[in-house]
C-alpha positions in Angstrom: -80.0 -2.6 47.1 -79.0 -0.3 44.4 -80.8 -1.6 40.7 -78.7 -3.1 38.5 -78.3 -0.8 35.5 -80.3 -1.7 32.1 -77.9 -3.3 29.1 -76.5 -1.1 26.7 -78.1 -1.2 23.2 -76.2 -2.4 20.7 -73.7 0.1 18.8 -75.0 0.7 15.5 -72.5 -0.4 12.7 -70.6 2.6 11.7 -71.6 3.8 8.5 -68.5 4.3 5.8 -68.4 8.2 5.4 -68.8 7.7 1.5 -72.4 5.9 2.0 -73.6 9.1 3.8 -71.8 11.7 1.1 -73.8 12.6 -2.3 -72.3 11.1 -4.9 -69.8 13.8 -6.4 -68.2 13.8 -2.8 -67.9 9.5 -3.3 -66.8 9.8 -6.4 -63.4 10.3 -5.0 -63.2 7.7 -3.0 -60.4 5.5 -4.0 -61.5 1.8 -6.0 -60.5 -1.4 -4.8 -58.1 -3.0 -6.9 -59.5 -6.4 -8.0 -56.3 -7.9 -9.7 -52.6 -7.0 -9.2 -51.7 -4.2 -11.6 -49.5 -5.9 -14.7 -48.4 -3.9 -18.2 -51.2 -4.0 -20.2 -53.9 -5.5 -17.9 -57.2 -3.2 -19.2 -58.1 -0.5 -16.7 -61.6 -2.5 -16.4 -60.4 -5.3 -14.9 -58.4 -3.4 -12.3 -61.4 -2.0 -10.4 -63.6 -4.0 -8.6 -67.5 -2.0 -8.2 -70.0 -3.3 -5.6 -73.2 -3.9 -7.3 -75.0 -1.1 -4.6 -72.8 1.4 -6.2 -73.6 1.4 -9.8 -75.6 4.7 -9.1 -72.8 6.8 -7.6 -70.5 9.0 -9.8 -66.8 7.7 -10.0 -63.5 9.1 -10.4 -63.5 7.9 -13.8 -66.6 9.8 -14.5 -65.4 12.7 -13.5 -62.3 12.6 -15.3 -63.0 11.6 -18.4 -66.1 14.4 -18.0 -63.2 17.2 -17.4 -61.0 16.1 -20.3 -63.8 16.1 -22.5 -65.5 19.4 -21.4 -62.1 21.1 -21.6 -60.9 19.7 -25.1 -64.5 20.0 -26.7 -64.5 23.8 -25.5 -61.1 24.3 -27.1 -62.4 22.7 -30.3 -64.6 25.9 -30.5 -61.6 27.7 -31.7 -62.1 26.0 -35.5 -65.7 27.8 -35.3 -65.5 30.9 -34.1 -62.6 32.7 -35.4 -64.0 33.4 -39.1 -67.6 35.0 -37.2 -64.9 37.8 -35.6 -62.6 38.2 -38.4 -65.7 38.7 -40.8 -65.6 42.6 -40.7 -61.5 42.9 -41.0 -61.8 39.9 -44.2 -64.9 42.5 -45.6 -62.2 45.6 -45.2 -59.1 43.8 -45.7 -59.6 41.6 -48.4 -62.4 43.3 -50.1 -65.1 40.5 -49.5 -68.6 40.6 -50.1 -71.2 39.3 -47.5 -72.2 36.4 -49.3 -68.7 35.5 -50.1 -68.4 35.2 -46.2 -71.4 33.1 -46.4 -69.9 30.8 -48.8 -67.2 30.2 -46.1 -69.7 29.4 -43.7 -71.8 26.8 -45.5 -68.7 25.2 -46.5 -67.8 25.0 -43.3 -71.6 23.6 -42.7 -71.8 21.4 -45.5 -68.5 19.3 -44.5 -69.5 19.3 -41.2 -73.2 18.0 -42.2 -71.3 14.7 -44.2 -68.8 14.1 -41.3 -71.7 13.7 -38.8 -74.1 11.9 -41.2 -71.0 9.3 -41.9 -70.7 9.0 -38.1 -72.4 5.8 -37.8 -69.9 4.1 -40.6 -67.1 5.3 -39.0 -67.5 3.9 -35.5 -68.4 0.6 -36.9 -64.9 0.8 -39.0 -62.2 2.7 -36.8 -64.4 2.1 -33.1 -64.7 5.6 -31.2 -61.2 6.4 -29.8 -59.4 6.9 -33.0 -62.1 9.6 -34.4 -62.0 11.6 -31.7 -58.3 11.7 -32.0 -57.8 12.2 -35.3 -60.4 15.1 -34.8 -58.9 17.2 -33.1 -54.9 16.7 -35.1 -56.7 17.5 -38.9 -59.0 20.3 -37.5 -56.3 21.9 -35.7 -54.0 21.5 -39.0 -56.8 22.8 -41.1 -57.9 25.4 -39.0 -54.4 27.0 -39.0 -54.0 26.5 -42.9 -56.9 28.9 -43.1 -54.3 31.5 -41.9 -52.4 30.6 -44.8 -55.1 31.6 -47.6 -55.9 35.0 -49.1 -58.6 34.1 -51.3 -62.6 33.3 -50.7 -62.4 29.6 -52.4 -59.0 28.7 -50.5 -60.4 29.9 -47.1 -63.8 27.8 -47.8 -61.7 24.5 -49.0 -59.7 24.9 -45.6 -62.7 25.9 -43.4 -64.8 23.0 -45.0 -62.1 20.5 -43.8 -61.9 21.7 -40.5 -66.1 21.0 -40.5 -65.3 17.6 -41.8 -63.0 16.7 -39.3 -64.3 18.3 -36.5 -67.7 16.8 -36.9 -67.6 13.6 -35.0 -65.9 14.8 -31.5 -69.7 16.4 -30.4 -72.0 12.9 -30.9 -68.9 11.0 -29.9 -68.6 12.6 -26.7 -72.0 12.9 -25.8 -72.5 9.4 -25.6 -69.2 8.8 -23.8 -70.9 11.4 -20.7 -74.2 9.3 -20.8 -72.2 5.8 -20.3 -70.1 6.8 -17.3 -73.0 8.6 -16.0 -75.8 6.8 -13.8 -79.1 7.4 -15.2 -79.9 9.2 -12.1 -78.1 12.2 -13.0 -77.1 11.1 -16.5 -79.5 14.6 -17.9 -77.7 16.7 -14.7 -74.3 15.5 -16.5 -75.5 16.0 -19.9 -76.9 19.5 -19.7 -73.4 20.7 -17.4 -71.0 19.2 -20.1 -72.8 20.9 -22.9 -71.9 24.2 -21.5 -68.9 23.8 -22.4 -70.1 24.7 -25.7 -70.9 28.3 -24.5 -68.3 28.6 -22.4 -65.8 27.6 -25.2 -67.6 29.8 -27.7 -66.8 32.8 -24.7 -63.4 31.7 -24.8 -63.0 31.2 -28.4 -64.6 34.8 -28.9 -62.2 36.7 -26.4 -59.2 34.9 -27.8 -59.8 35.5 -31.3 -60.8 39.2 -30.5 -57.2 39.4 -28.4 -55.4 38.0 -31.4 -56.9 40.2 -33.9 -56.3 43.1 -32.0 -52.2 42.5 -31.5 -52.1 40.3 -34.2 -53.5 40.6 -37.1 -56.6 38.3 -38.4 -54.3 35.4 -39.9 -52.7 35.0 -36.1 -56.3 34.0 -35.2 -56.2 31.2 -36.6 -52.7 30.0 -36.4 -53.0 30.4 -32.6 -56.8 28.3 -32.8 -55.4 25.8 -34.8 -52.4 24.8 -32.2 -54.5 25.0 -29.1 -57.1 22.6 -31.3 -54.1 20.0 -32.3 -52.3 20.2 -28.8 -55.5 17.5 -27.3 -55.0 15.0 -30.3 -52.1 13.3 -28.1 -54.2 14.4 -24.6 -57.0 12.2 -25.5 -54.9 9.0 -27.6 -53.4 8.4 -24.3 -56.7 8.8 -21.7 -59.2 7.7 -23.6 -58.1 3.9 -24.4 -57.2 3.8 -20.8 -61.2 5.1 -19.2 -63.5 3.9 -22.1 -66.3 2.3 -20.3 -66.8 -1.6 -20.1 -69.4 -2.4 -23.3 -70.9 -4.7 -20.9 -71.7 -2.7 -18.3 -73.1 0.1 -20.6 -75.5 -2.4 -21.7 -78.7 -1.8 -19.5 -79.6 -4.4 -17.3 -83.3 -5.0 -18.3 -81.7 -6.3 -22.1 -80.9 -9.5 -20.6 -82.5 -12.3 -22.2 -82.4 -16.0 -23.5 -80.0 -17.5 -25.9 -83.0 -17.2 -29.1 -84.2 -13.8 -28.0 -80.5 -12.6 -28.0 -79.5 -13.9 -31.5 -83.4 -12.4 -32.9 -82.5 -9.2 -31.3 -78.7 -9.2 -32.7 -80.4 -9.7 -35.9 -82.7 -6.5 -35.7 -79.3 -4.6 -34.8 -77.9 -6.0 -37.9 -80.2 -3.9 -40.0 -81.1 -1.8 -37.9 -80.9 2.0 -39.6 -81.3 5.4 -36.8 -84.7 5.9 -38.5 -86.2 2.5 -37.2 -85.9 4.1 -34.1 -89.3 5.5 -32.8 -89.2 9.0 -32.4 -85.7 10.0 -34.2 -86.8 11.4 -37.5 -88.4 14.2 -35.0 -85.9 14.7 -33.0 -83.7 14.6 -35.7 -86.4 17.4 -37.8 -86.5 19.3 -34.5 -82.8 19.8 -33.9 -82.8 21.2 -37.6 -84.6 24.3 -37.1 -82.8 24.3 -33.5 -79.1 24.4 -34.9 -80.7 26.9 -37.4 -81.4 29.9 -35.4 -78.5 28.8 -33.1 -75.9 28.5 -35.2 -77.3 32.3 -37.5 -76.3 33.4 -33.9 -73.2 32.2 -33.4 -71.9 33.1 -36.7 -73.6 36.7 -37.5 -74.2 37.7 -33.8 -70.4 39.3 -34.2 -71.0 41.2 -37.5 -74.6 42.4 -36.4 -73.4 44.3 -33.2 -71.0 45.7 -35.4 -72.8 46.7 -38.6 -76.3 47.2 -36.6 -75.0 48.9 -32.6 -72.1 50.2 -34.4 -69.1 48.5 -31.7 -65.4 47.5 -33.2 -65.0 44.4 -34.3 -62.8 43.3 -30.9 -65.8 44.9 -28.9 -68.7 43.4 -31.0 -67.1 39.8 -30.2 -66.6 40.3 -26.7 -70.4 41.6 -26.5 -71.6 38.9 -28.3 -70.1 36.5 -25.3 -73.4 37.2 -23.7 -75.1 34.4 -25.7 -72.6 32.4 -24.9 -73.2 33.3 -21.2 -76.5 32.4 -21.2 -76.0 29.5 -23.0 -74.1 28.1 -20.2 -76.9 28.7 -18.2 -79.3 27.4 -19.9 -77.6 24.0 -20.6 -77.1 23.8 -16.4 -80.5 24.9 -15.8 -81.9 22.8 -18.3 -80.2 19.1 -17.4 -81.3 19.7 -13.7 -84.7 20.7 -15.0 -84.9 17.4 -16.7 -83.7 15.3 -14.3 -85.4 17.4 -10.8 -88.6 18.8 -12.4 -89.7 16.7 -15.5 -88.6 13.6 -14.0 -86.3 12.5 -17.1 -88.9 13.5 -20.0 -86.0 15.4 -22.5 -87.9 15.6 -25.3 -91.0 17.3 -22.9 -88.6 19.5 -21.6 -87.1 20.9 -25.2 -90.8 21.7 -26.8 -91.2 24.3 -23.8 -87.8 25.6 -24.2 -87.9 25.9 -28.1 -91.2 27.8 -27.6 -90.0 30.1 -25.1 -86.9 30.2 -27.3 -89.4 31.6 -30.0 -91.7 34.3 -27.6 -87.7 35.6 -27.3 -87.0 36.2 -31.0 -90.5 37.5 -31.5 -89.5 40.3 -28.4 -86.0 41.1 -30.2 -87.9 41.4 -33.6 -90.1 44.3 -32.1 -86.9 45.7 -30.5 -85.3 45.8 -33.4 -87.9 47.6 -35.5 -88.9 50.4 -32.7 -85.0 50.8 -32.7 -82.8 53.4 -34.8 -79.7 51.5 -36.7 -76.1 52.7 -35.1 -77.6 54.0 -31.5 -80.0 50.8 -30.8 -80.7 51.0 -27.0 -77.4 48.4 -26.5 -78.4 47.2 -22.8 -82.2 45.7 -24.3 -80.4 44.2 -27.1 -77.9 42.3 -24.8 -80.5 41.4 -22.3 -82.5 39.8 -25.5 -79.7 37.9 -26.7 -78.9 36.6 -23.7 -82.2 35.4 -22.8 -82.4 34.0 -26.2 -78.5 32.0 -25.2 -80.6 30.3 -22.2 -83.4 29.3 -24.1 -82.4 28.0 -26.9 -78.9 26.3 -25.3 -81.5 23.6 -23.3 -83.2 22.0 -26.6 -80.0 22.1 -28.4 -77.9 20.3 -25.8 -80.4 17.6 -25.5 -81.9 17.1 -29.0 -77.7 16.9 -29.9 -77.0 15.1 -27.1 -78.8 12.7 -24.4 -82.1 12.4 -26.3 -80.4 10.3 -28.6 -79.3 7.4 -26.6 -82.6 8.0 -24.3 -84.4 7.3 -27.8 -82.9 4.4 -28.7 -83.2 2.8 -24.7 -87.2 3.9 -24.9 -87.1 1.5 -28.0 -87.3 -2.3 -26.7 -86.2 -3.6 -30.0 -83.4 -1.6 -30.0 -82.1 -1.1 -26.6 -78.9 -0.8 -25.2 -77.1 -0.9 -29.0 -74.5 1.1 -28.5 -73.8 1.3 -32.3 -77.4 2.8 -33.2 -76.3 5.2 -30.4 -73.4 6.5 -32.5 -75.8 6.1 -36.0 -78.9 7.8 -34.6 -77.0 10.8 -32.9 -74.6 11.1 -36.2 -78.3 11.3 -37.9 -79.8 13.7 -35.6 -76.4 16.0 -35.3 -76.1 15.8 -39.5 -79.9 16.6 -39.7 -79.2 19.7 -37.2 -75.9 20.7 -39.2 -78.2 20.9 -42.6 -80.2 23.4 -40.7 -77.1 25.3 -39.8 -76.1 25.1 -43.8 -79.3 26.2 -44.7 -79.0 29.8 -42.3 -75.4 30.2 -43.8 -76.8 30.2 -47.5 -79.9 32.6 -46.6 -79.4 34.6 -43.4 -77.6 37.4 -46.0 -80.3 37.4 -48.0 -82.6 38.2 -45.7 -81.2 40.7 -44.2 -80.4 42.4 -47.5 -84.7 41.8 -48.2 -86.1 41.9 -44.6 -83.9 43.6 -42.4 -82.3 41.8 -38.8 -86.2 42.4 -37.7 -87.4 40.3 -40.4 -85.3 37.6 -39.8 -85.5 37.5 -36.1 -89.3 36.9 -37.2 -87.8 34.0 -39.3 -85.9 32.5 -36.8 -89.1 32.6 -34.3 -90.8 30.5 -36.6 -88.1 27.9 -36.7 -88.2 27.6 -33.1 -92.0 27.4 -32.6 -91.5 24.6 -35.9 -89.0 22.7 -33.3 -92.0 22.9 -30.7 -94.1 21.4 -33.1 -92.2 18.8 -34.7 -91.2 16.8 -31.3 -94.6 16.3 -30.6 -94.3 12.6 -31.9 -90.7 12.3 -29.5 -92.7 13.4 -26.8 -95.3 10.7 -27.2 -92.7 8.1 -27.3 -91.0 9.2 -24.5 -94.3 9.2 -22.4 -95.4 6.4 -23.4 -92.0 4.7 -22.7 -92.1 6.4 -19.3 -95.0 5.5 -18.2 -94.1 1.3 -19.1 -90.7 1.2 -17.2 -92.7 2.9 -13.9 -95.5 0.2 -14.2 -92.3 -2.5 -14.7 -91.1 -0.8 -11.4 -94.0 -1.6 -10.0 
């Protein structure tokens, strides 16, 4: 007699394609609607999420992370244009150099108050209506600098464009790191800061097309449209995918009724400098946005005075700090999150001081070089190796390591107002830093040479390395208590 044949085993339950898919690939996988859509019904409510998935990337991640990176790499028109019209304004108009350096630090200084005010303004007009009104005045500003012909005129306009311009970075920044899971909140951080560089290339080839067919004062006509034209964008998309203040709040806050009303009290008072480790982030990012920023703004006008290219030319050269900038940020956010196992501040020291070994190397380049035929392909492959290094620290010293600070800090955790307050602190700190190069980066070229002050701007950089030693030890020390909680 034939045997009978053994039972099948049981089918395995199938698996939904989005539980096997990383999480960019779920993130498109349409939300369940929790409750009949109705006019006015917030776009919270409407979206019922599974508690297993509150580490996947959703749609409204992604979104609200491409309408950002676009509009915050357009907003790079109300910084770039005066770095490529500098020579034309210096042949045109009869300008000194430190008359041009004027217009930068007013630019600087304005930005400096804007992002130091940043904490009072959330708690007054909430974080929507900033970033709106951002972008509408610094696009009108921008293109009333078109209008001027005169040094003071051309600062008063430039200074307003800093002013209003300055919370849309901090703002933003902490926006990313809420809709991100901590997972691959760095990953997120260090790709959306890109869209610095890659704005800055955009901003730099734009302004260098329009001054070319142009004229100088089309520049900025043409920046300050393209600036104003997201005011509306973002008054419309942002009310609708801000994130729910609840679940932003991390999970390990929760706590009885007295603990909850001691710690509301803390919060009260609560200034950005209570926060362990933020007065050295905040000194760090200051010799950071330093050498950055002498970059962004001379980097133009010392390919042309110093390699002897056009103004049009010496912009579109100079995109190769931008280019490896937007390396750098990539390479640096999947460092952090891959490599250094979320330590940001760990991960900044040993960019910074590689940032300084690659001044040191441009410094000897540039005094075993002869002005007007430099050897152009070492100088480019210094600056951008310089644009990778130094993108990493200032992305994440302006960006993630502020909430990450205030998180480490169990007093303080989850306080999404101290967010705002210690990155406006940390961003104004880094903006003084930029206003400091503006009022002496002309001097010392006129004293030193571009040598000396690539020696200068070395120092800064190691200084950064130096300084977040105390971040570091907070962030360690935090570290190393939530993996023994874990545990």
């Amino acid at each position: 007699a034939r045997s009978p044949l053994p039972p099948k085993p049981p089918r395995a339950p199938a698996q939904h394609a989005s539980a096997m898919a990383p999480p960019l690939i779920t993130a498109f996988v349409r939300p369940r609607l929790a409750a009949p859509l109705t006019w006015g019904t917030p776009i919270d409510s409407l979206i019922a999420v599974p508690a297993e998935t509150e580490e996947s990337v959703t749609s409204r991640a992604l979104f609200i992370f491409g309408l950002t990176y676009v509009a915050y790499a357009v907003l790079y028109l109300a910084r770039k244009p005066v770095s490529v019209v500098k020579t034309t304004l210096e042949a045109e108009l009869k300008m000194s150099i430190a008359a041009l350096g004027r217009i930068d630090a007013a630019l600087l200084l304005a930005y400096t108050a804007g992002q130091l005010l940043l904490g009072r303004t959330v708690a007054m007009l909430g974080r929507t209506l900033p970033l709106v009104l951002a972008f509408a005045l610094s696009g009108a500003s921008t293109a009333t600098f078109g209008l001027a012909s005169s040094a003071s005129s051309m600062a008063t306009a430039w200074a307003a464009s800093g002013f209003f311009a300055a919370s849309a970075n901090p703002l933003m920044v902490i926006l990313i790191g809420e809709v991100f899971p901590a997972s691959v909140r760095a990953t997120a951080i260090g790709a959306w800061a890109s869209s610095q560089q890659l704005g800055g290339i955009a901003a730099n080839l734009v302004s260098a097309a329009v001054l070319r067919s142009y004229g100088w004062r089309s520049v900025f006509f043409v920046s300050g449209a393209a600036i104003a034209a997201f005011a509306p964008l973002l008054a419309v998309a942002l009310p609708l995918c801000a994130p729910n203040p609840a679940a932003a709040r991390p999970a390990a806050t929760a706590s009885p009724p007295q603990a909850r009303a001691g710690a509301a009290k803390r919060r009260a008072t609560a200034g950005p400098l209570a926060v362990r480790g933020a007065a050295a982030v905040a000194g760090g990012y200051t010799f950071i946005k330093m050498a950055r920023y002498c970059l962004m703004f001379w980097l133009p006008f010392f390919l042309s005075k110093y390699c002897g290219f056009s103004p049009p030319a010496a912009a579109s050269v100079a995109t190769a700090f931008d280019v490896g900038g937007a390396a750098g940020n990539l390479a640096a956010g999947v460092l952090c999150d891959r490599l250094y196992g979320g330590r940001m501040m760990l991960a900044s020291l040993h960019l910074s001081f590689a940032t300084a070994a690659g001044f040191l190397a441009w410094a000897v380049l540039c005094a075993a070089s002869v002005e007007g035929s430099p050897p152009v392909l070492l100088h480019v492959a210094a600056i951008t190796f310089i644009g990778f290094c130094i993108a990493g620290p200032d992305g994440i010293l302006g960006g993630g390591a502020s909430r990450a600070l205030v998180d480490y800090d169990p007093r303080h955790a989850g306080d999404r107002t101290l967010y705002a307050a210690v990155s406006g602190m940390v961003n104004g700190c880094g903006s003084i830093g930029a206003l400091l190069q503006g009022l002496v980066t002309s001097q010392l070229v006129a004293v030193v040479g571009w040598a000396g002050l690539f020696v200068a701007l070395a120092a800064a950089t190691l200084a950064t390395s130096v300084v977040l030693l105390p971040a570091v030890a907070v962030e360690r020390k935090a570290l190393r208590r939530e993996a023994k909680g874990g545990d």
